[in-house]
C-alpha positions as CSV (number, residue, x, y, z in Angstrom):
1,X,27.2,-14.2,-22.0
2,X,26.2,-17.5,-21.1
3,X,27.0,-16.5,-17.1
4,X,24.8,-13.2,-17.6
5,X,21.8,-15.5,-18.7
6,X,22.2,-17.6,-16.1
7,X,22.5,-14.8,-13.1
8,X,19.3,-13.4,-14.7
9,X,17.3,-16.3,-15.0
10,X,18.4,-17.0,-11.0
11,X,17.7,-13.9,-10.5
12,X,14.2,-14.5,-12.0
13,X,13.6,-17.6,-10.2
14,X,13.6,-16.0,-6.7
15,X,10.5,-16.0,-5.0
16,X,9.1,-12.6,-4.8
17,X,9.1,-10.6,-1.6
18,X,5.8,-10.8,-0.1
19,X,3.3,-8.8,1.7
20,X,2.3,-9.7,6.0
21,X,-0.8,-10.1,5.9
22,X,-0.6,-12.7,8.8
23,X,1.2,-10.0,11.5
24,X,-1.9,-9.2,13.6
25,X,-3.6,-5.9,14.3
26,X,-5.4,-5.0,17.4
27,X,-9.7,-5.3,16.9
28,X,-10.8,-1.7,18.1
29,X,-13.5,-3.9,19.0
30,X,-11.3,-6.6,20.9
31,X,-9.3,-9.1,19.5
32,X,-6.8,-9.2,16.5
33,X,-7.8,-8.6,12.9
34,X,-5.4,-10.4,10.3
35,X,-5.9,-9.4,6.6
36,X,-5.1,-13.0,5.5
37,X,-8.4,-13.5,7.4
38,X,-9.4,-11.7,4.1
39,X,-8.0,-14.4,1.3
40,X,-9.6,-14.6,-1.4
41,X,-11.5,-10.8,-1.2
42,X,-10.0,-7.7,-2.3
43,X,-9.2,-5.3,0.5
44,X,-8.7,-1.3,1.0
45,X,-6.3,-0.4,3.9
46,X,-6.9,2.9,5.1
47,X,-4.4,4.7,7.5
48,X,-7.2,7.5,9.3
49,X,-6.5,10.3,11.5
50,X,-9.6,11.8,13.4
51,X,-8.4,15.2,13.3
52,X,-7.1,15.7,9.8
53,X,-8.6,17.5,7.1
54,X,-9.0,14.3,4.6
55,X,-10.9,12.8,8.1
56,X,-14.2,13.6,6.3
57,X,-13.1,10.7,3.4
58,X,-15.1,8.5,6.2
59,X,-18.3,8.7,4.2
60,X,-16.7,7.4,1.7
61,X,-15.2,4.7,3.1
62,X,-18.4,4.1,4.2
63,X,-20.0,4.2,1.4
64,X,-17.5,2.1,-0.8
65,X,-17.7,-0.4,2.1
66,X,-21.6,0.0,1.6
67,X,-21.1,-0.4,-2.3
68,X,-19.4,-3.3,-2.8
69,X,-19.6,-5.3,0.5
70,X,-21.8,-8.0,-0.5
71,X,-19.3,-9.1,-3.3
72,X,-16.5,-9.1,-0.6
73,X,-14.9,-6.1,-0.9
74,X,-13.4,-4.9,2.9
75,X,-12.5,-1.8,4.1
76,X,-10.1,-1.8,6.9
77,X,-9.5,1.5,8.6
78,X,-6.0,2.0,10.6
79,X,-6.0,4.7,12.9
80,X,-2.4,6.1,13.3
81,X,-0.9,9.1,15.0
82,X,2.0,9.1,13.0
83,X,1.0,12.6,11.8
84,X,-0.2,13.8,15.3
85,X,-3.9,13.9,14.2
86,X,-5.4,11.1,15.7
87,X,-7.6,11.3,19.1
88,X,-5.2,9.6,22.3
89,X,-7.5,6.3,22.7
90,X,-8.9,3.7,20.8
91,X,-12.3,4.4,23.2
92,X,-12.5,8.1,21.7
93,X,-11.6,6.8,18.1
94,X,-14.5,4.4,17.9
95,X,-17.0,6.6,19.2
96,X,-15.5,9.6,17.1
97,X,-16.4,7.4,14.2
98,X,-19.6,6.1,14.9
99,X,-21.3,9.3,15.9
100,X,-20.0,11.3,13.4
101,X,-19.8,9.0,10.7
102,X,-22.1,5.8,11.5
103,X,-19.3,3.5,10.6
104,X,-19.3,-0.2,10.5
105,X,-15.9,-1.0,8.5
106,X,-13.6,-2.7,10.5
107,X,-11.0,-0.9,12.3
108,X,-7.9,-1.5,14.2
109,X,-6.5,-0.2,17.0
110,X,-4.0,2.8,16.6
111,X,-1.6,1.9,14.9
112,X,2.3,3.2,13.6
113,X,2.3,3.2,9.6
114,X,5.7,4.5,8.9
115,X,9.1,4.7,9.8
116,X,10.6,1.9,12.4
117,X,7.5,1.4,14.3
118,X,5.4,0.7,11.5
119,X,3.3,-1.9,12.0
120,X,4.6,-5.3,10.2
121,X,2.2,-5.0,7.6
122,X,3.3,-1.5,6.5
123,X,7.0,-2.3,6.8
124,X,6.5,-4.8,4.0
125,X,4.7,-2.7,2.0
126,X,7.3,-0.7,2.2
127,X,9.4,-2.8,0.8
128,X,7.6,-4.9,-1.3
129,X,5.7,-1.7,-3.0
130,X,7.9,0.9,-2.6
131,X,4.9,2.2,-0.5
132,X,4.7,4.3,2.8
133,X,1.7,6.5,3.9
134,X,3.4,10.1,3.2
135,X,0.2,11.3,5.4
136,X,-3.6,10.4,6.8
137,X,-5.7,8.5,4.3
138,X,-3.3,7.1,2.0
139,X,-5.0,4.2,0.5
140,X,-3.9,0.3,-0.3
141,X,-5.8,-2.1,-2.1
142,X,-4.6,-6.0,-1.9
143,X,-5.7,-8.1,-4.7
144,X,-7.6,-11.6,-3.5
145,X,-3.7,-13.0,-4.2
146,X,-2.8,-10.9,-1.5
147,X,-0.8,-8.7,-3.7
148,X,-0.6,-4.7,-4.4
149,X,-3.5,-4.1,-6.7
150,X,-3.2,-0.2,-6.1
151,X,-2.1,2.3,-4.1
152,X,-3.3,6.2,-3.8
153,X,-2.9,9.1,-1.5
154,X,-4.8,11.4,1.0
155,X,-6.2,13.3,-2.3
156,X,-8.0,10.2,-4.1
157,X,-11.4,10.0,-2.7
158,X,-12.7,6.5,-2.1
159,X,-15.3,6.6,-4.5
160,X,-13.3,7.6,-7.0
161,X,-13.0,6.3,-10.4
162,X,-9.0,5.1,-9.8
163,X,-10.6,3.3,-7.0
164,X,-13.9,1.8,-7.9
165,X,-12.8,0.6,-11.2
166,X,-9.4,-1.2,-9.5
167,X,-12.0,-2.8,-7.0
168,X,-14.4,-3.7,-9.7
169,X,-11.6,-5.0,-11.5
170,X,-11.3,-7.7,-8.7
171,X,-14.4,-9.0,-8.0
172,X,-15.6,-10.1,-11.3
């Protein structure tokens, strides 16, 4: 018994796997964009796809950027074409988004979310969450800690309650 408690209590005592947030991603508008940049300030990773039915979810990005911004919420967009729905350059992407959509989040460059390609970021969530976008628009919010706070898929609309009350939840 005595040798159960102690495996357990080792167990216990390991340090828990932990989210990259240092592995960069490429700035659609030049340079690298870390999310522990971000420390201290919740933020919702979004994997987009310009050419997928969820791709109108933008305004609501926008708008839950818009929302909450000033108390230090972030909304990252990550443009993948892991589902073959994303335009073939960052160039079209950027002015997809801005035309049609007026957005100012900040984005990265295209980017693999899943499988062995996936950026570092999304590998760990992988495994530290159990997470992987199943499609376009899956959602991840990281606590100021830099932990999971939440995760949703292509059906959850940003402004949703699930989300603005887990957000809310984090900046007061």
């Amino acid at each position: 018994m005595r040798l159960i408690i102690a495996f357990f209590a080792a167990f216990l005592a390991l340090p828990a796997a932990a989210l990259d947030l240092d592995a960069p991603f490429g700035n659609i508008d030049g340079g690298e964009i870390r999310l522990s940049d971000w420390q201290g300030q919740p933020v919702l990773v979004v994997n987009t796809a310009s050419r997928c039915g969820f791709t109108h979810q933008y305004d609501g990005l926008q708008a839950l950027y818009d929302k909450y911004r000033d108390r230090g919420l972030v909304v990252l967009a990550v443009p993948s074409d892991d589902f073959r729905q994303e335009l073939s350059s960052e160039a079209e992407v950027k002015e997809f988004c801005e035309v049609n959509f007026g957005l100012d989040i900040p984005m990265t460059t295209i980017t693999p979310v899943k499988g062995s390609r996936a950026h570092p970021f999304y590998a760990s969530l992988a495994d530290e969450a159990d997470f992987a976008p199943r499609w376009n628009f899956n959602k991840v919010l990281i606590g100021p800690d830099g932990s999971v706070a939440g995760t949703w898929g292509s059906r959850t609309k940003p402004l949703s309650g699930e989300i603005t009350h887990a957000v809310e939840a984090l900046l007061e």
